[in-house]
mmCIF entry with sequence, helices, sheets and N, C-alpha, C, O atoms, coordinates in Angstrom:
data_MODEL
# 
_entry.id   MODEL 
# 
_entity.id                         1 
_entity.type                       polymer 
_entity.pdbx_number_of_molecules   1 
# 
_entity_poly.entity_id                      1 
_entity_poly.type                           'polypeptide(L)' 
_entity_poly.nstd_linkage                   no 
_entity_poly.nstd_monomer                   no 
_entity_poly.pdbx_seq_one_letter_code       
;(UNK)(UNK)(UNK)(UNK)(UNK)(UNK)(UNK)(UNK)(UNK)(UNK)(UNK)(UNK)(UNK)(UNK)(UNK)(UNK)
(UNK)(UNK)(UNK)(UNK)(UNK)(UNK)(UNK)(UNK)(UNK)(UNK)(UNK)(UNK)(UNK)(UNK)(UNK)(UNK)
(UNK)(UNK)(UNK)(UNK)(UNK)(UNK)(UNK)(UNK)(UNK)(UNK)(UNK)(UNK)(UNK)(UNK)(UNK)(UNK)
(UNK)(UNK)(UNK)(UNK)(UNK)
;
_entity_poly.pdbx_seq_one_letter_code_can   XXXXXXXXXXXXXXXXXXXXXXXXXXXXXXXXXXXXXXXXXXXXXXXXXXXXX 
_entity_poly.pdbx_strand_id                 A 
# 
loop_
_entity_poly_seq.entity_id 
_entity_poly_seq.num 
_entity_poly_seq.mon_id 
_entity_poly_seq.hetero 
1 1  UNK n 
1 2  UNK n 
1 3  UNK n 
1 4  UNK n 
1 5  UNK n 
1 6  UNK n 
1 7  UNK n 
1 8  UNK n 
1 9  UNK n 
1 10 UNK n 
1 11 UNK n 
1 12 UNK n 
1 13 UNK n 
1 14 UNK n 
1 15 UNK n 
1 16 UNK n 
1 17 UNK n 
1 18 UNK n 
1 19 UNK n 
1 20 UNK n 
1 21 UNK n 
1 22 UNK n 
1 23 UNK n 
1 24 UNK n 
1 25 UNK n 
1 26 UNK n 
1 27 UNK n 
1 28 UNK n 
1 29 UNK n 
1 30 UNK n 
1 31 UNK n 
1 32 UNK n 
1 33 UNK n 
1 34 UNK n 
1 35 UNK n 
1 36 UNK n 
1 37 UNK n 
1 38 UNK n 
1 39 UNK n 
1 40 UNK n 
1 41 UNK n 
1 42 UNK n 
1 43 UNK n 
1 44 UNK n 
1 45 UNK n 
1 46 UNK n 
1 47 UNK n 
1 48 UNK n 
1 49 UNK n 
1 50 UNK n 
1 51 UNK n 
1 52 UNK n 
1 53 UNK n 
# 
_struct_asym.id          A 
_struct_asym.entity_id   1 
# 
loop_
_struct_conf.conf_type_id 
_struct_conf.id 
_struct_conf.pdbx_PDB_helix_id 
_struct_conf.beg_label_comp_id 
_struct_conf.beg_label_asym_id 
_struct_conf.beg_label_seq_id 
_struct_conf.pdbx_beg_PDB_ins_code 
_struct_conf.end_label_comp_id 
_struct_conf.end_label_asym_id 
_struct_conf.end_label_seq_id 
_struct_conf.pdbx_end_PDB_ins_code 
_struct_conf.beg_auth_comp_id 
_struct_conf.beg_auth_asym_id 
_struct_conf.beg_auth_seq_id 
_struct_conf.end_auth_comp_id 
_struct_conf.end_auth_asym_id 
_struct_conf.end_auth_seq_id 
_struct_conf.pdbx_PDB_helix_class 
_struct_conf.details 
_struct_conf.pdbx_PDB_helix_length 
HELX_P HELX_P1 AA1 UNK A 6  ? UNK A 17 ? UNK A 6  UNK A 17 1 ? 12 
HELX_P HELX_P2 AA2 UNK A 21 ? UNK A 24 ? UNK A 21 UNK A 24 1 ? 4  
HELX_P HELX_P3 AA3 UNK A 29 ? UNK A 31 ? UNK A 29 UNK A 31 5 ? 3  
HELX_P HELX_P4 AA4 UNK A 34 ? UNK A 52 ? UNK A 34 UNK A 52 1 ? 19 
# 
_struct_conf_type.id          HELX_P 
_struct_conf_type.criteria    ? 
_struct_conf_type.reference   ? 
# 
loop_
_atom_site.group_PDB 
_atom_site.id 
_atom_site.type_symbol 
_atom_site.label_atom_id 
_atom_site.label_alt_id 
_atom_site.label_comp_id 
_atom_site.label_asym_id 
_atom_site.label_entity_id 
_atom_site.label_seq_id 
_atom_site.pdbx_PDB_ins_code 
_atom_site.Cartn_x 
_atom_site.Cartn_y 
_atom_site.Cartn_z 
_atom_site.occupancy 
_atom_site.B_iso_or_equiv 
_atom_site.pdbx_formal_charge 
_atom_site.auth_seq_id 
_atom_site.auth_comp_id 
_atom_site.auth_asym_id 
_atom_site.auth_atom_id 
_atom_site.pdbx_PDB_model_num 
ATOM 1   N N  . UNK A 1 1  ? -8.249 19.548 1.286   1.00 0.00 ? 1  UNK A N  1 
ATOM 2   C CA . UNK A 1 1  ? -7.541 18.274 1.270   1.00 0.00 ? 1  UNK A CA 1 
ATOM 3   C C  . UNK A 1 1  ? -8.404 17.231 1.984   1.00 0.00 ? 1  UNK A C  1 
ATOM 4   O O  . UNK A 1 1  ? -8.572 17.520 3.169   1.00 0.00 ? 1  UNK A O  1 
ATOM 5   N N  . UNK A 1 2  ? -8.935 16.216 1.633   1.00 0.00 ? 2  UNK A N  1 
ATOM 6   C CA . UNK A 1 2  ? -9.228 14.721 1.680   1.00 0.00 ? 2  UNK A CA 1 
ATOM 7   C C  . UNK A 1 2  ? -8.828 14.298 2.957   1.00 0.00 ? 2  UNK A C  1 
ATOM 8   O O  . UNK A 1 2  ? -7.701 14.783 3.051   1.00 0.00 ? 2  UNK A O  1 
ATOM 9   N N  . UNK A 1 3  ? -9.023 13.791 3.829   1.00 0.00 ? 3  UNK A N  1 
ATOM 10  C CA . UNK A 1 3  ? -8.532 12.635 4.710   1.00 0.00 ? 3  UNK A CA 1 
ATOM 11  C C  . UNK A 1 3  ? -8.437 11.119 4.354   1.00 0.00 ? 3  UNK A C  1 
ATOM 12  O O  . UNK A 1 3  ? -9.471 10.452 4.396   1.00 0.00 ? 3  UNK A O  1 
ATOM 13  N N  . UNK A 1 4  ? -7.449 10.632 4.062   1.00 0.00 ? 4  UNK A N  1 
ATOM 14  C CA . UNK A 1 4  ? -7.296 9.460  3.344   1.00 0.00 ? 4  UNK A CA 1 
ATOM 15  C C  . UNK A 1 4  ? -8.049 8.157  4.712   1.00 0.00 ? 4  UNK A C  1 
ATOM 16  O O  . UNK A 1 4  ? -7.749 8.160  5.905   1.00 0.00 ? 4  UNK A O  1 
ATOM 17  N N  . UNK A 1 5  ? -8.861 7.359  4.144   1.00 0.00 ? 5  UNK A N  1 
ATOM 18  C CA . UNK A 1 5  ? -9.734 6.420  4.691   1.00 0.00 ? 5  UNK A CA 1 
ATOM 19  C C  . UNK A 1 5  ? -7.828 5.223  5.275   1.00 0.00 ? 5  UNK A C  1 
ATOM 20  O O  . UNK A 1 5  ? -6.708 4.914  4.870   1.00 0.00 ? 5  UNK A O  1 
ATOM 21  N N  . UNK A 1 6  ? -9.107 5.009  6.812   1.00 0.00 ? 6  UNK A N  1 
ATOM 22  C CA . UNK A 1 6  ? -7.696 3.771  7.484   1.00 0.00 ? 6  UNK A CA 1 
ATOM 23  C C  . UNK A 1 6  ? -7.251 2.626  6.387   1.00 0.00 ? 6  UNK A C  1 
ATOM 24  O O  . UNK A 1 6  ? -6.221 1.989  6.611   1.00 0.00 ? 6  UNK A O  1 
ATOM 25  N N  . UNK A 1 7  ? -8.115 2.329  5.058   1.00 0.00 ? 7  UNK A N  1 
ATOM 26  C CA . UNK A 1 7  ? -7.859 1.275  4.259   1.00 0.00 ? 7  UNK A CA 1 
ATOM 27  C C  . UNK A 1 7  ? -6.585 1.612  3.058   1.00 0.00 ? 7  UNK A C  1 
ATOM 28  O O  . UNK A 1 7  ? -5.796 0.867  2.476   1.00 0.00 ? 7  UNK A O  1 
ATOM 29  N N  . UNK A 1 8  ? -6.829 3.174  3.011   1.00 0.00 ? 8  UNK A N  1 
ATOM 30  C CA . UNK A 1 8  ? -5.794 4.068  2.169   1.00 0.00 ? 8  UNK A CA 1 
ATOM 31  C C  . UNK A 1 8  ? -4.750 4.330  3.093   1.00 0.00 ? 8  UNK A C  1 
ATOM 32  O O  . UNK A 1 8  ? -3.684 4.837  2.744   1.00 0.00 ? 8  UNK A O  1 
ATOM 33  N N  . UNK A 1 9  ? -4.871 4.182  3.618   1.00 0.00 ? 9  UNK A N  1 
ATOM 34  C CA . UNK A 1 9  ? -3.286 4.758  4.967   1.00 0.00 ? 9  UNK A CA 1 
ATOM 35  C C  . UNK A 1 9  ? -2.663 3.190  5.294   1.00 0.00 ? 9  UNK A C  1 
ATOM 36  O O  . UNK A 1 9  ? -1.467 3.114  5.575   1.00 0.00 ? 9  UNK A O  1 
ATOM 37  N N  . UNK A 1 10 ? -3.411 2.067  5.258   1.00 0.00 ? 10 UNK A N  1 
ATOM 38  C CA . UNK A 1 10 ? -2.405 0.969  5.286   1.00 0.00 ? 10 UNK A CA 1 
ATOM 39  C C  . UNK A 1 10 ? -1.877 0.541  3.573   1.00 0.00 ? 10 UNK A C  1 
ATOM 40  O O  . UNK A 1 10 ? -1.067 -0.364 3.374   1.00 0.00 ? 10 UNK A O  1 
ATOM 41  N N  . UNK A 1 11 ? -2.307 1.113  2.791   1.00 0.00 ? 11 UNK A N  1 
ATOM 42  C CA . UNK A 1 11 ? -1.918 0.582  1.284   1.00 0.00 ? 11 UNK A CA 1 
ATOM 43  C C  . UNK A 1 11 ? -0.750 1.269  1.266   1.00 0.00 ? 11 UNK A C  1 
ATOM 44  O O  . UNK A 1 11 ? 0.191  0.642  0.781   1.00 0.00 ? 11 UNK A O  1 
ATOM 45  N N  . UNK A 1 12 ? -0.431 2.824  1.805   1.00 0.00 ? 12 UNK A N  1 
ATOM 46  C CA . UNK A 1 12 ? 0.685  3.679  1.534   1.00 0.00 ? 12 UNK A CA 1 
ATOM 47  C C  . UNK A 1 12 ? 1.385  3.070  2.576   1.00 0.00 ? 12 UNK A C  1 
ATOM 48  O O  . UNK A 1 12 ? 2.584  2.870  2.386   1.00 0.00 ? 12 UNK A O  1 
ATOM 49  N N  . UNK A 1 13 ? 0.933  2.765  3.541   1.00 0.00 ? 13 UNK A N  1 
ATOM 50  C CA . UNK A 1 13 ? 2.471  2.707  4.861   1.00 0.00 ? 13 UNK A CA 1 
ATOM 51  C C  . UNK A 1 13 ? 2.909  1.117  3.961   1.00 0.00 ? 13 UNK A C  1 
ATOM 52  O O  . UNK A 1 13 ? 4.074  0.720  3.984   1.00 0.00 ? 13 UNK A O  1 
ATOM 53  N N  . UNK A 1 14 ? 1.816  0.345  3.219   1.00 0.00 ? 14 UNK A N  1 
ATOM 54  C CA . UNK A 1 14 ? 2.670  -0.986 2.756   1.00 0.00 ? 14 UNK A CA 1 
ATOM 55  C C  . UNK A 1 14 ? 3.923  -0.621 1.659   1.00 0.00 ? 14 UNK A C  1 
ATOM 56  O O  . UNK A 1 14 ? 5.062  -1.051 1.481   1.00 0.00 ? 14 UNK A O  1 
ATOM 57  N N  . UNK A 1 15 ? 3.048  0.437  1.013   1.00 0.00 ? 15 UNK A N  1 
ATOM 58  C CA . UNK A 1 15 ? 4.215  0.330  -0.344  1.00 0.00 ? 15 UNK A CA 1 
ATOM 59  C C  . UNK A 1 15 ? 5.318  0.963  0.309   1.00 0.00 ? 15 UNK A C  1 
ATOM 60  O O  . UNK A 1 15 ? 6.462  0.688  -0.054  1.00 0.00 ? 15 UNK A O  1 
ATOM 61  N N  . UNK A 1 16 ? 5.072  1.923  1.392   1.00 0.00 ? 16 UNK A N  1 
ATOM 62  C CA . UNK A 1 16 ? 6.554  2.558  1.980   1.00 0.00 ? 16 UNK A CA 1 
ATOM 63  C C  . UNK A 1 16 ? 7.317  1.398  2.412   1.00 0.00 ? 16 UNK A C  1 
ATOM 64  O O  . UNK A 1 16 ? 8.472  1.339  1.992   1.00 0.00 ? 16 UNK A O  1 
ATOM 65  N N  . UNK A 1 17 ? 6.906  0.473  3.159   1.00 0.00 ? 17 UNK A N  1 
ATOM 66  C CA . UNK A 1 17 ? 7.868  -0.689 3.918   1.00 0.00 ? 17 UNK A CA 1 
ATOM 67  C C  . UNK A 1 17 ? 8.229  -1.309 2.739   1.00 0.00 ? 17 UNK A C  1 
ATOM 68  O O  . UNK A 1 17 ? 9.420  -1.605 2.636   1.00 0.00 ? 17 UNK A O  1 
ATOM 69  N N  . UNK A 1 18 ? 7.383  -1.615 1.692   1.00 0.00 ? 18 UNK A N  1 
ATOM 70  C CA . UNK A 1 18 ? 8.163  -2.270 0.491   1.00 0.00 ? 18 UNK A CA 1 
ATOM 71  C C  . UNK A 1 18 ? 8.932  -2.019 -0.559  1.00 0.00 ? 18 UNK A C  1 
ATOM 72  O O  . UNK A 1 18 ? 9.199  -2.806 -1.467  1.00 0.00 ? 18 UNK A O  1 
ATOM 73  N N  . UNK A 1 19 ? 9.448  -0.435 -0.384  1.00 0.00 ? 19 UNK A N  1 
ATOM 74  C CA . UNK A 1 19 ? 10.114 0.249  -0.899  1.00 0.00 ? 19 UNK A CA 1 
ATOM 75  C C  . UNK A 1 19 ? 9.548  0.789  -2.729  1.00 0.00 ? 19 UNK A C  1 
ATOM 76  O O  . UNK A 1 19 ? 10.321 1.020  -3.658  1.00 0.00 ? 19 UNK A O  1 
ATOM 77  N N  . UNK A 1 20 ? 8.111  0.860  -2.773  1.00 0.00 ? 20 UNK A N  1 
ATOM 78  C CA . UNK A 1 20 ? 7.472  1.170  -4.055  1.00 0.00 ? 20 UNK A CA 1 
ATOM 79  C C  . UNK A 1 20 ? 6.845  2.382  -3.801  1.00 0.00 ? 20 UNK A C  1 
ATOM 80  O O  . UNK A 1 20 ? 6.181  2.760  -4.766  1.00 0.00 ? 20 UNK A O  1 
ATOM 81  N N  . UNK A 1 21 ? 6.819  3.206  -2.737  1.00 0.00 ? 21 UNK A N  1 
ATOM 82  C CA . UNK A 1 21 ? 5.990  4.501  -2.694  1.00 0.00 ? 21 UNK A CA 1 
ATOM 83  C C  . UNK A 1 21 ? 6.803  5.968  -3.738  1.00 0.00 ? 21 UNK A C  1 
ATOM 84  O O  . UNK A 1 21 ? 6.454  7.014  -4.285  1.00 0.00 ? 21 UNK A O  1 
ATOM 85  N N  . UNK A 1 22 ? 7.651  5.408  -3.585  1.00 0.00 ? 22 UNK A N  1 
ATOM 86  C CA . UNK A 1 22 ? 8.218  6.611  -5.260  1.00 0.00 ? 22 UNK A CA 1 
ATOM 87  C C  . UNK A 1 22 ? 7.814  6.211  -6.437  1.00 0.00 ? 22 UNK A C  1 
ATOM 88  O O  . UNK A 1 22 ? 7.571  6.925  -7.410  1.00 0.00 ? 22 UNK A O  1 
ATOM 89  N N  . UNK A 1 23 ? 7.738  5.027  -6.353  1.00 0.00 ? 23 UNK A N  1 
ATOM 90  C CA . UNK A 1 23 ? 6.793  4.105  -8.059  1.00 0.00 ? 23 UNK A CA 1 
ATOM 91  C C  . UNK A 1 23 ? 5.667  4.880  -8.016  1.00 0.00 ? 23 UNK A C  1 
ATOM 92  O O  . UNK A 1 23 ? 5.448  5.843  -8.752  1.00 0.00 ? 23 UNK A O  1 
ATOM 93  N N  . UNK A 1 24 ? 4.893  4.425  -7.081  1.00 0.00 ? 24 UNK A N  1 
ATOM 94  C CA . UNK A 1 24 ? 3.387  4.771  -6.812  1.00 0.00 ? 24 UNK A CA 1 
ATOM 95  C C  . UNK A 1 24 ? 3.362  6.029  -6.794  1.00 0.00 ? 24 UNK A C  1 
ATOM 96  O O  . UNK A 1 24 ? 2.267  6.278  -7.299  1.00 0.00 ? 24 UNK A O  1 
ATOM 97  N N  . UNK A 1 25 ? 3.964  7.223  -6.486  1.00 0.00 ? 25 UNK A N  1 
ATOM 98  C CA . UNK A 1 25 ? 4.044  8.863  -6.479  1.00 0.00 ? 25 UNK A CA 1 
ATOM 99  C C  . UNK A 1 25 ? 4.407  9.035  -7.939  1.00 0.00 ? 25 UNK A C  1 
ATOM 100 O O  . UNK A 1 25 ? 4.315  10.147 -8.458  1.00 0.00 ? 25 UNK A O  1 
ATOM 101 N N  . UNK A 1 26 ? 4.671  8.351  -8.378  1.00 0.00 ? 26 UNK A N  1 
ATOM 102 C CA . UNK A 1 26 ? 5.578  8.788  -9.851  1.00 0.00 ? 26 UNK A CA 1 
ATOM 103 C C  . UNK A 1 26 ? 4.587  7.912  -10.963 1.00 0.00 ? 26 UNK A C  1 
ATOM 104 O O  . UNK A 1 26 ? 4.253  8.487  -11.999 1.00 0.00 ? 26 UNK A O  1 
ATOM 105 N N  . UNK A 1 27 ? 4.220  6.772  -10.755 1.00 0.00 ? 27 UNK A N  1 
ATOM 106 C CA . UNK A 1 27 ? 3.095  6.130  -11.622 1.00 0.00 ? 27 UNK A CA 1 
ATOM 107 C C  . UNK A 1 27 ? 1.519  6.728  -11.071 1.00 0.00 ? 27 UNK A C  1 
ATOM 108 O O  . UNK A 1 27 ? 0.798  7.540  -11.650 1.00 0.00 ? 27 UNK A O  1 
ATOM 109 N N  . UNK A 1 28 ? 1.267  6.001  -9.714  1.00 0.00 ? 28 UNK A N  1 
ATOM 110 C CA . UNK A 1 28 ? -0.159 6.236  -9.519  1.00 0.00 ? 28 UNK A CA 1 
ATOM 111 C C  . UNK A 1 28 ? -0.437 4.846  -9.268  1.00 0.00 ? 28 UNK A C  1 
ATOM 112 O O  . UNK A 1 28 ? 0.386  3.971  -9.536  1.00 0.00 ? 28 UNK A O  1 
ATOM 113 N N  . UNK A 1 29 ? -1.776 4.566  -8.669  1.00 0.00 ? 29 UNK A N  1 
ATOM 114 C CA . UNK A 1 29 ? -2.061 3.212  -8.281  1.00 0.00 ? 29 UNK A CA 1 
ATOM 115 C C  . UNK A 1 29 ? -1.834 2.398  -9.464  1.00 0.00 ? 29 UNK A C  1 
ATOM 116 O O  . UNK A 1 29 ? -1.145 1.382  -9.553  1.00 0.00 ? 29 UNK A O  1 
ATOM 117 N N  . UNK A 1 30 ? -2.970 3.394  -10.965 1.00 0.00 ? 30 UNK A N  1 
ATOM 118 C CA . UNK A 1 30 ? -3.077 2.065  -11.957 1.00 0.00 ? 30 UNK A CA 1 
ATOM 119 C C  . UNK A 1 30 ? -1.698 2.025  -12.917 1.00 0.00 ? 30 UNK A C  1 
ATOM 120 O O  . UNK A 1 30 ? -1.765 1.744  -14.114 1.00 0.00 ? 30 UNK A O  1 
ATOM 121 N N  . UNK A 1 31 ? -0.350 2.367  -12.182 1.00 0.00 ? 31 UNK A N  1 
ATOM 122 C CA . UNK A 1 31 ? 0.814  2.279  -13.155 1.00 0.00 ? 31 UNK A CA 1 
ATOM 123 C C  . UNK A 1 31 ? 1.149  1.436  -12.270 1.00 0.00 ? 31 UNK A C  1 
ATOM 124 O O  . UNK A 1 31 ? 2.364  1.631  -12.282 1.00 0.00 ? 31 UNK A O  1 
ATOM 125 N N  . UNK A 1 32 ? 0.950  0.475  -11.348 1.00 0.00 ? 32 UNK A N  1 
ATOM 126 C CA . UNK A 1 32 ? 1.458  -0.423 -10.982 1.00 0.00 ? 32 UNK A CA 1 
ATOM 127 C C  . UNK A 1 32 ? 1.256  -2.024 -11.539 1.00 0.00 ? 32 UNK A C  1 
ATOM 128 O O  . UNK A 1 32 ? 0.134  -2.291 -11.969 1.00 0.00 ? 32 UNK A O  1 
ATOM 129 N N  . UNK A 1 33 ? 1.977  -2.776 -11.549 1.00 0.00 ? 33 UNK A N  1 
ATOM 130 C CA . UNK A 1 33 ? 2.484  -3.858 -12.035 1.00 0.00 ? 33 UNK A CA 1 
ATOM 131 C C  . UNK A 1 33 ? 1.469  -5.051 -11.005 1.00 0.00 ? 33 UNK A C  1 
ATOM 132 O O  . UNK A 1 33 ? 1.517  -4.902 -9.785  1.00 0.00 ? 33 UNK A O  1 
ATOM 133 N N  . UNK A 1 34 ? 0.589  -6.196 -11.601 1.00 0.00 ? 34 UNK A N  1 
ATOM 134 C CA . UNK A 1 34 ? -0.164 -6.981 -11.076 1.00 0.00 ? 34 UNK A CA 1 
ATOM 135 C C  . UNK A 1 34 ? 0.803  -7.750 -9.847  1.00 0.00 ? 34 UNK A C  1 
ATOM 136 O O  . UNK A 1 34 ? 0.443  -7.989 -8.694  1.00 0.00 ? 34 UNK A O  1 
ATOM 137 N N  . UNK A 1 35 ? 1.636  -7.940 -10.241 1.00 0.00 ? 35 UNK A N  1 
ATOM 138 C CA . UNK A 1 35 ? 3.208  -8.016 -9.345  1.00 0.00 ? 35 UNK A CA 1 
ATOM 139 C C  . UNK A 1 35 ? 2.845  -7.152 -7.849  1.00 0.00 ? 35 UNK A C  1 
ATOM 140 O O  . UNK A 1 35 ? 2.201  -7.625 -6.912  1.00 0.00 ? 35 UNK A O  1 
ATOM 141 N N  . UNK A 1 36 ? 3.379  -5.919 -7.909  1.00 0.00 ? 36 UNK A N  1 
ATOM 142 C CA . UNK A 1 36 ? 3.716  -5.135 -7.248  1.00 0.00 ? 36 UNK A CA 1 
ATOM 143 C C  . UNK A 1 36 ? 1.996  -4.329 -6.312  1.00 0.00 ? 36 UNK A C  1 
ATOM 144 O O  . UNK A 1 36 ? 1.776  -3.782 -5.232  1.00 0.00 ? 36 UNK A O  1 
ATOM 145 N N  . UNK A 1 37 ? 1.207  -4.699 -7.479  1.00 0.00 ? 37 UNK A N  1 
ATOM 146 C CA . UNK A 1 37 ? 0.114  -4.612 -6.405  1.00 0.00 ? 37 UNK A CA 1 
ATOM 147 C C  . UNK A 1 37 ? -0.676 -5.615 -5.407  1.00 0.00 ? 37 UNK A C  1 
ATOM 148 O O  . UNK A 1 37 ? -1.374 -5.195 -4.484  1.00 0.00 ? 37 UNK A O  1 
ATOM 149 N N  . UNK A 1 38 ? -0.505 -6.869 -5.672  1.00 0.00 ? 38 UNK A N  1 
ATOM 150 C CA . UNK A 1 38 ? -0.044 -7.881 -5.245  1.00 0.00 ? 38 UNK A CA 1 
ATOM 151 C C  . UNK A 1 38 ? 0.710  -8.283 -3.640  1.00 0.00 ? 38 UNK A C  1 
ATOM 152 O O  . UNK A 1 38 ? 0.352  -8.969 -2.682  1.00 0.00 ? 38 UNK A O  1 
ATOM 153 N N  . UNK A 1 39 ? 1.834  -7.513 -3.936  1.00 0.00 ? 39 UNK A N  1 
ATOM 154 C CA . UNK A 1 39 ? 2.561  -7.456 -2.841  1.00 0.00 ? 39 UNK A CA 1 
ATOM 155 C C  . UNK A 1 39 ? 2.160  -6.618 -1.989  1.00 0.00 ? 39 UNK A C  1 
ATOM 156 O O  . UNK A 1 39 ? 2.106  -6.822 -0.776  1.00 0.00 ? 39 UNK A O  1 
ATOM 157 N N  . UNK A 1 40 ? 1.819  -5.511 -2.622  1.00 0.00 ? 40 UNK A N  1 
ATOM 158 C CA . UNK A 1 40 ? 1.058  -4.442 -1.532  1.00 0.00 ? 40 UNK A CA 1 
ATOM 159 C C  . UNK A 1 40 ? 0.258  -4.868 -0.679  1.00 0.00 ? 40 UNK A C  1 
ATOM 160 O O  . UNK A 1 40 ? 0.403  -4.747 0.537   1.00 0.00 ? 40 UNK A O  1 
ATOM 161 N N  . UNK A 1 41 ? -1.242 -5.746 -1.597  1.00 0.00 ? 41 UNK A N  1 
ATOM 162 C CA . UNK A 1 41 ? -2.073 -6.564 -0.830  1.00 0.00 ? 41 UNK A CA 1 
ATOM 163 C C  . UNK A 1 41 ? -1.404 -7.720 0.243   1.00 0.00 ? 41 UNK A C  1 
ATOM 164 O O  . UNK A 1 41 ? -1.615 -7.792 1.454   1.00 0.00 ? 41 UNK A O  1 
ATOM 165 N N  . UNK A 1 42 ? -1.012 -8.115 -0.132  1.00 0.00 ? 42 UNK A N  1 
ATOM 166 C CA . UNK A 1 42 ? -0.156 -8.746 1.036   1.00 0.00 ? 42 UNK A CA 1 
ATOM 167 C C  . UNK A 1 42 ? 0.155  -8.957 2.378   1.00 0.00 ? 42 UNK A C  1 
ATOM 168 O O  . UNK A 1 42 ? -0.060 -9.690 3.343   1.00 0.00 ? 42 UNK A O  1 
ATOM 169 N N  . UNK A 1 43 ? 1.299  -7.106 1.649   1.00 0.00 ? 43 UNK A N  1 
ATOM 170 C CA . UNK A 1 43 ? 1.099  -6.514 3.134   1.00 0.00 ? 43 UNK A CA 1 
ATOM 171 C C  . UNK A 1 43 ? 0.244  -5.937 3.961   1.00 0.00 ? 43 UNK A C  1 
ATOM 172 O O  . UNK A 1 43 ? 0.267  -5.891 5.191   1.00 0.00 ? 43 UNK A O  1 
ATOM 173 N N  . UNK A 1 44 ? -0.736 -5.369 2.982   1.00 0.00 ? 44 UNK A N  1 
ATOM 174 C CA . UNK A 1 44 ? -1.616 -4.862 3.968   1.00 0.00 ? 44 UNK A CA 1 
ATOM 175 C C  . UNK A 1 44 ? -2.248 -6.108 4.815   1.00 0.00 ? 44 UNK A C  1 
ATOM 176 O O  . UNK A 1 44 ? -2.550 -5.705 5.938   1.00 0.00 ? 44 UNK A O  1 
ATOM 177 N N  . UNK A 1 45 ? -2.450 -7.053 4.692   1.00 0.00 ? 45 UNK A N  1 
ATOM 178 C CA . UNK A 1 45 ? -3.111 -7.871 5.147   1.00 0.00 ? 45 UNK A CA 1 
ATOM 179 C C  . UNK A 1 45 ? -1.880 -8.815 6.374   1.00 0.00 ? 45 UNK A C  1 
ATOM 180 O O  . UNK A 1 45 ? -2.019 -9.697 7.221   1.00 0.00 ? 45 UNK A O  1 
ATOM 181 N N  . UNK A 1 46 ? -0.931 -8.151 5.929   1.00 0.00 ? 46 UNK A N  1 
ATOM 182 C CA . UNK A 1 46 ? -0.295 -8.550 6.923   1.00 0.00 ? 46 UNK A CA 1 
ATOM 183 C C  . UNK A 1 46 ? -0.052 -7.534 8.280   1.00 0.00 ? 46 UNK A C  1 
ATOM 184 O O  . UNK A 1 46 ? 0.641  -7.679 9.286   1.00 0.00 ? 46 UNK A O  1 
ATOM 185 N N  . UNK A 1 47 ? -1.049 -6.326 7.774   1.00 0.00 ? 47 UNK A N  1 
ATOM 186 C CA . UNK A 1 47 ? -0.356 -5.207 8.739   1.00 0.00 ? 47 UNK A CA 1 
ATOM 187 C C  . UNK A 1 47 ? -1.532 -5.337 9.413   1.00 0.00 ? 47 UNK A C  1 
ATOM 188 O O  . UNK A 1 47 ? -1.444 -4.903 10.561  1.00 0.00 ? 47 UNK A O  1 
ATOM 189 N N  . UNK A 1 48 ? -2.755 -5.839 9.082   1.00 0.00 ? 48 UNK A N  1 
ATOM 190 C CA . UNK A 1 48 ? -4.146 -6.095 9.705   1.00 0.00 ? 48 UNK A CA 1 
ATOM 191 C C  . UNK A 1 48 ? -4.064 -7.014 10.564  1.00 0.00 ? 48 UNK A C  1 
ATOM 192 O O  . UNK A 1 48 ? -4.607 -6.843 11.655  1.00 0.00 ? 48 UNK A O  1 
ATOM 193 N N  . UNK A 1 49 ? -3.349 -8.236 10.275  1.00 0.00 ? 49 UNK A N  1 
ATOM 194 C CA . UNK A 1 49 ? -3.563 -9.365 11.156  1.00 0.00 ? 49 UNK A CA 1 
ATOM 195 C C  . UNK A 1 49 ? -2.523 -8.529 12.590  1.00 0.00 ? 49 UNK A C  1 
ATOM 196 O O  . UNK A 1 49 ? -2.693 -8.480 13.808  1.00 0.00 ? 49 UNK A O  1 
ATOM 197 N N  . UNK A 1 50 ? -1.685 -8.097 11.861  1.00 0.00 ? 50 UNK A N  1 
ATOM 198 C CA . UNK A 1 50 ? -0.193 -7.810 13.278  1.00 0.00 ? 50 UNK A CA 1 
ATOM 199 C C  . UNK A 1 50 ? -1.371 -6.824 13.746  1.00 0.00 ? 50 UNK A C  1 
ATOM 200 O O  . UNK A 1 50 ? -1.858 -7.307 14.768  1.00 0.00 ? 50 UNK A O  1 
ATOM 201 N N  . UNK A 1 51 ? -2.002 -5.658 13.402  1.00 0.00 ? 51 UNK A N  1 
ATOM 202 C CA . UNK A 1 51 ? -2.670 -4.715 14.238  1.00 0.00 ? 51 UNK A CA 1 
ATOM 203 C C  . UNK A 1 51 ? -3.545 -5.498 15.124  1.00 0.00 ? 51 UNK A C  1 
ATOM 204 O O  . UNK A 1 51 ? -3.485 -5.361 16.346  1.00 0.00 ? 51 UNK A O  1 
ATOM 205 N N  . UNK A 1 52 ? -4.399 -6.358 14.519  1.00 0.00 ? 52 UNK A N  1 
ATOM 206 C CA . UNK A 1 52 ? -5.393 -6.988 15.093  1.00 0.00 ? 52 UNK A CA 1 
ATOM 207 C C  . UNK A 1 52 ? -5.208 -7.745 16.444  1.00 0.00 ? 52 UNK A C  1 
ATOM 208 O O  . UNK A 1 52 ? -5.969 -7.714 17.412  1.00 0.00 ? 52 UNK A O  1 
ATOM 209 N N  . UNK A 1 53 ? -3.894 -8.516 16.290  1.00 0.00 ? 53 UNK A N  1 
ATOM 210 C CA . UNK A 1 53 ? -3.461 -9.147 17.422  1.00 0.00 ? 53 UNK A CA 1 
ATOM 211 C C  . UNK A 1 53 ? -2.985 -8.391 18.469  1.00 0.00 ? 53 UNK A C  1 
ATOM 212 O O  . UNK A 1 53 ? -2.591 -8.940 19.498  1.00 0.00 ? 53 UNK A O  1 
# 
């Protein structure tokens, strides 16, 4: 088993807070919606700035 990179561990903890990580388990990254990956980016970038500070 893989160790998922810190850039892969904030994409999953985003879609968990945004309630899409059963999408994403059940689609996969590229069954997601330009929408919904989108939002992911988002958050991650929102979970960077809050870590950062």
């Amino acid at each position: 088993m893989r160790m998922l990179s810190f850039e892969d561990r904030l994409k999953y903890e985003a879609a968990r807070e945004l309630g899409l990580l059963p999408r994403l388990m059940q689609v996969g990254w590229a069954g997601l919606t330009a929408a919904e990956s989108g939002r992911i980016g988002g958050k991650v970038g929102a979970i960077k700035r809050k870590k950062r500070d």
